[in-house]
NUKEVO-431143 format. One line per 5 residues: number of its first residue (from 1); their letters; for each residue x, y negated, z negated of C-alpha. Coordinates in steps of 0.1 Angstrom, whole numbers, plus 5000, padded with zeros to 4 digits. Example, Ala and Ser with C-alpha at 12.3 -4.5 7.8 and 13.67 -1.06 7.14 Angstrom:
BEGIN
1) as) 5123/5045/4922; 5137/5011/4929
This chain:
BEGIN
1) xxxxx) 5000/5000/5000; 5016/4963/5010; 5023/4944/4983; 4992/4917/4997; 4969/4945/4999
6) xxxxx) 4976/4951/4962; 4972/4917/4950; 4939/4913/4970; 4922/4950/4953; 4936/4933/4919
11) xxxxx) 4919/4904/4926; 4887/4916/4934; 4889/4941/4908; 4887/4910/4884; 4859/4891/4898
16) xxxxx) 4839/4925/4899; 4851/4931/4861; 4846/4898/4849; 4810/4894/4843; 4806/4927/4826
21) xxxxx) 4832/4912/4802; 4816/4883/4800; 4782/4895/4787; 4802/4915/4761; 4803/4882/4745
26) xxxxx) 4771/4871/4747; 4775/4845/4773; 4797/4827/4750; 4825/4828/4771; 4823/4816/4804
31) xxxxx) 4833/4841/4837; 4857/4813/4846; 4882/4815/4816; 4880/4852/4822; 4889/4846/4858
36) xxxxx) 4919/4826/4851; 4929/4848/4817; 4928/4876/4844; 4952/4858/4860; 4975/4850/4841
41) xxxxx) 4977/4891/4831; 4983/4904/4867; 5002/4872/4879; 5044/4869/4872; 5043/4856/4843
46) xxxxx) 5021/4891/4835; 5023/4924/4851; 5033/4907/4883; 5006/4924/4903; 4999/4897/4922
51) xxxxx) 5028/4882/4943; 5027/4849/4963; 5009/4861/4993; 5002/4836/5024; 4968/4855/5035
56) xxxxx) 4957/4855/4993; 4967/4815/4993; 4948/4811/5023; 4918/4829/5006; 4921/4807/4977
61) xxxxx) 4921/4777/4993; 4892/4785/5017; 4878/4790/4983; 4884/4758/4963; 4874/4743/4999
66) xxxxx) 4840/4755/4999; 4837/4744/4959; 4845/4710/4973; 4820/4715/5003; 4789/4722/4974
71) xxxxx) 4800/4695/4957; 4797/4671/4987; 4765/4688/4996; 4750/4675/4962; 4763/4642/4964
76) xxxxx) 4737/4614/4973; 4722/4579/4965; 4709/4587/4933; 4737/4609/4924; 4761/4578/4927
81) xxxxx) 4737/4549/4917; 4713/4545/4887; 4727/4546/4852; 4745/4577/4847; 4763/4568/4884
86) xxxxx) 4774/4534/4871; 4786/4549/4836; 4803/4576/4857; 4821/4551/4879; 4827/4524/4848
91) xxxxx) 4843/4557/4830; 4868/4568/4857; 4881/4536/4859; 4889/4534/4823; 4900/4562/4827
96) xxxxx) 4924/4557/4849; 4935/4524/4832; 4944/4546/4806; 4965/4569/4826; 4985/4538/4838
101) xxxxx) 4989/4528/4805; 5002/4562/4794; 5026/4565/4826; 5044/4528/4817; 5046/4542/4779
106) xxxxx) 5057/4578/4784; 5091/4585/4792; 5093/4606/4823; 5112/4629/4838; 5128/4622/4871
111) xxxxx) 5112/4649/4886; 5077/4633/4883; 5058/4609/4899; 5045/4582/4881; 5010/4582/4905
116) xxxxx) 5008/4617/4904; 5004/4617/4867; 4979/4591/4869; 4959/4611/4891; 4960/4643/4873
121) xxxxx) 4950/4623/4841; 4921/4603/4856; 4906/4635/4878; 4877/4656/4865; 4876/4688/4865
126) xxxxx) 4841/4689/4882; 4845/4724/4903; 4851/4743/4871; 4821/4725/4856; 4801/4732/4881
131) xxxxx) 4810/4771/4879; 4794/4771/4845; 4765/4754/4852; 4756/4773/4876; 4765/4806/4856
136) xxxxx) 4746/4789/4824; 4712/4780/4843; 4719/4743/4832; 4724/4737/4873; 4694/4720/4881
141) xxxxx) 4689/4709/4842; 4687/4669/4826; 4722/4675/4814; 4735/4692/4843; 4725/4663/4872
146) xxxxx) 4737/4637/4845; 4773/4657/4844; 4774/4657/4883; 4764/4620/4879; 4793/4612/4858
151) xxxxx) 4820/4642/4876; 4811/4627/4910; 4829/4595/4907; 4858/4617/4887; 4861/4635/4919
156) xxxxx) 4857/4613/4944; 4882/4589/4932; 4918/4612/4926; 4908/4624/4961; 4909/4595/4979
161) xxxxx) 4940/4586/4957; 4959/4622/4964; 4949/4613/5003; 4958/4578/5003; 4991/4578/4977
166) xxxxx) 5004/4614/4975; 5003/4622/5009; 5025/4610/5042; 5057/4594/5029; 5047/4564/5056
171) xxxxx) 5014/4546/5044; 5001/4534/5074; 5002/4571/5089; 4987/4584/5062; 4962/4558/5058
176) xxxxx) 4955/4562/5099; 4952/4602/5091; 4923/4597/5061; 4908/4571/5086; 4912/4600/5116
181) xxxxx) 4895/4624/5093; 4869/4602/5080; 4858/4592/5114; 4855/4630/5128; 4830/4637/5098
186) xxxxx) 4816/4606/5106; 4804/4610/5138; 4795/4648/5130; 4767/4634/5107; 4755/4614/5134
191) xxxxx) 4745/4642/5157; 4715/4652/5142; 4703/4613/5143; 4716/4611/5178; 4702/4640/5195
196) xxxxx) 4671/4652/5177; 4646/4645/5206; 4672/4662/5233; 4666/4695/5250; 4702/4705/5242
201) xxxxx) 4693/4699/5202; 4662/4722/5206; 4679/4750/5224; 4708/4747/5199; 4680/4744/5172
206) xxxxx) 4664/4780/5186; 4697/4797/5190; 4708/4791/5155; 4675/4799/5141; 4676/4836/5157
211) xxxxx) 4694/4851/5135; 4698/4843/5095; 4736/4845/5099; 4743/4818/5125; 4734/4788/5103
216) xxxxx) 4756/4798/5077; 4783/4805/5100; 4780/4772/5117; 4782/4754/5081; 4819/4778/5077
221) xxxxx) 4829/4767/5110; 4822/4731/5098; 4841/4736/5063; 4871/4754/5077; 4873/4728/5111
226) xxxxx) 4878/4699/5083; 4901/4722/5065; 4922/4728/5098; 4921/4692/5107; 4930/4682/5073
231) xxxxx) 4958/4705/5071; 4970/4692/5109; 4971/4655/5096; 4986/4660/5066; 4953/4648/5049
236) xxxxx) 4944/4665/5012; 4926/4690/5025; 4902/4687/4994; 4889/4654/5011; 4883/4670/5043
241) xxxxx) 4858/4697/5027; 4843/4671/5002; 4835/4651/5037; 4821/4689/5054; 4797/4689/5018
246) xxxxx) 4788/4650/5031; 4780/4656/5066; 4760/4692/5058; 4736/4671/5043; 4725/4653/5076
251) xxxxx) 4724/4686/5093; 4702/4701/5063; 4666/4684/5055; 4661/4698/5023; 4693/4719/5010
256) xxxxx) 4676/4729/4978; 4655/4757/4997; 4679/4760/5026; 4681/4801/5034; 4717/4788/5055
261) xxxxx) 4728/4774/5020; 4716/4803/5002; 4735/4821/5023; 4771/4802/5022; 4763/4797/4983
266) xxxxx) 4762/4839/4979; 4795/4845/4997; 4814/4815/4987; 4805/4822/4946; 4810/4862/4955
271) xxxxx) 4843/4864/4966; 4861/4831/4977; 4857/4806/4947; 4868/4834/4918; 4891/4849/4941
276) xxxxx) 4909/4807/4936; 4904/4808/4899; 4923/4842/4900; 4948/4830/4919; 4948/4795/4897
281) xxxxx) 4956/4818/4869; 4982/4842/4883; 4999/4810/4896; 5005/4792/4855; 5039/4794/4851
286) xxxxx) 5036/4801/4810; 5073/4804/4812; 5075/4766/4817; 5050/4755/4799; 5067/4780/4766
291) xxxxx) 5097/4758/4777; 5079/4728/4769; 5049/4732/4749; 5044/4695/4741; 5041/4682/4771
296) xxx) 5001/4699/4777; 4991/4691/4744; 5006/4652/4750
């Protein structure tokens, strides 16, 4: 057996294990920080069962893509205005005042970039969130659209800032490539607008609807070509699949009920998005962080 072959059945082994786990505890502990503990265990710093694999890093990325896609996909108007979306955006940036603060205070290593610290401090961690609340039932809850409120501008925000300030080493390619990128999804979510009296949109309308599969694999070939394109310019590829989430909307009346979303929702949380908080796991490197134990706790 290849050595990728064996990482992948280890993988998948976990994800299939994990929720039997899970409801050992009662629910109490989320499938998520069983994904990641598992990990950590067949990872290097573990029983190195899983090795750095390009096909398995291609997996997981596809994977945190597609949590990215969701998210975009549940981003709208009232999701970004209203109350809770101005207490979201007024907290990011105090947040991220903060993190300047910290980086002008702490003394850093060489080896460290000043913005990418304030990034990482300043960033929520909205995809994990989102794993549990779907997992708890608190998805389409009070308290779970007021945490997307609030997560959406934490997300949004580190981003565009890894797009714009950790990407090309020249600024004005990289801010042509986010401006390349956003224009492509741009125009994408114009089509449905643009040609949705045309013969060509009902024939396309009458092929895709003729079988369940073809919506959904349209909405992948949407969510990978951002990916690709991304990728190609040099673009965070994160801000490519949060713009495929965007544009899905105006190809997608109502999403809530949406058998294509369904669909992409069942294979993305079956296999590709645990398959990434596997791989987040086996990738840790405890031996650097036993090194230095201050520095998460700080």
């Amino acid at each position: 057996m290849s050595v990728g072959l064996q990482g992948l059945l280890t993988i998948v082994a976990i994800v299939a294990v994990s929720p039997f786990v899970a409801r050992l505890f009662g629910g109490r502990l989320p499938t998520v920080a069983l994904l990641m503990l598992g990990g950590i265990a067949v990872g290097p710093s573990g029983l190195a069962l899983v090795q750095q694999d390009p096909a398995i890093d291609l997996f997981a990325k596809i994977g945190l893509g597609l949590i990215f896609a969701l998210i975009g996909l549940n981003i709208d108007q009232k999701t970004l205005s209203g109350t809770p979306g101005r207490l979201g955006a007024l907290g990011w940036f105090a947040t991220l005042i903060v993190g300047v603060l910290l980086v002008s205070v702490l003394p850093l290593g060489g080896g460290l970039r000043p913005v990418a610290l304030v990034v990482a401090l300043s960033s929520t961690a909205l995809s994990t969130l989102l794993v549990i609340l779907r997992e708890s039932g608190e998805w389409d809850s009070p308290l779970g659209r007021l945490l997307l409120s609030a997560g959406t501008w934490g997300q949004l925000g580190p981003v565009l800032a890894v797009a714009l300030l950790l990407g090309s080493t020249n600024p004005i390619t990289t801010v042509l490539s986010v401006a390349l990128v956003v224009v492509v999804a741009w125009l994408l979510a114009l089509v449905p607008a643009r040609m949705g009296q045309s013969r060509f949109w009902y024939w396309f309308e009458s092929v895709a609807g003729s079988a369940s599969a073809t919506p959904m694999q349209l909405l992948y070939l949407l969510v990978v070509g951002l990916i690709a394109l991304s990728e190609a310019l040099g673009v965070a590829t994160l801000m490519g699949t949060l713009l495929a989430g965007l544009v899905m909307r105006r190809f997608i009346a109502e999403p809530d009920i949406s058998p294509a979303i369904k669909q992409l929702e069942a294979s993305a949380y079956g296999l590709f998005v645990p398959l990434f908080f596997v791989v987040a796991g086996a990738r840790l490197d405890l031996a650097s962080v036993a090194a230095h134990p201050w520095g998460p706790v700080i």
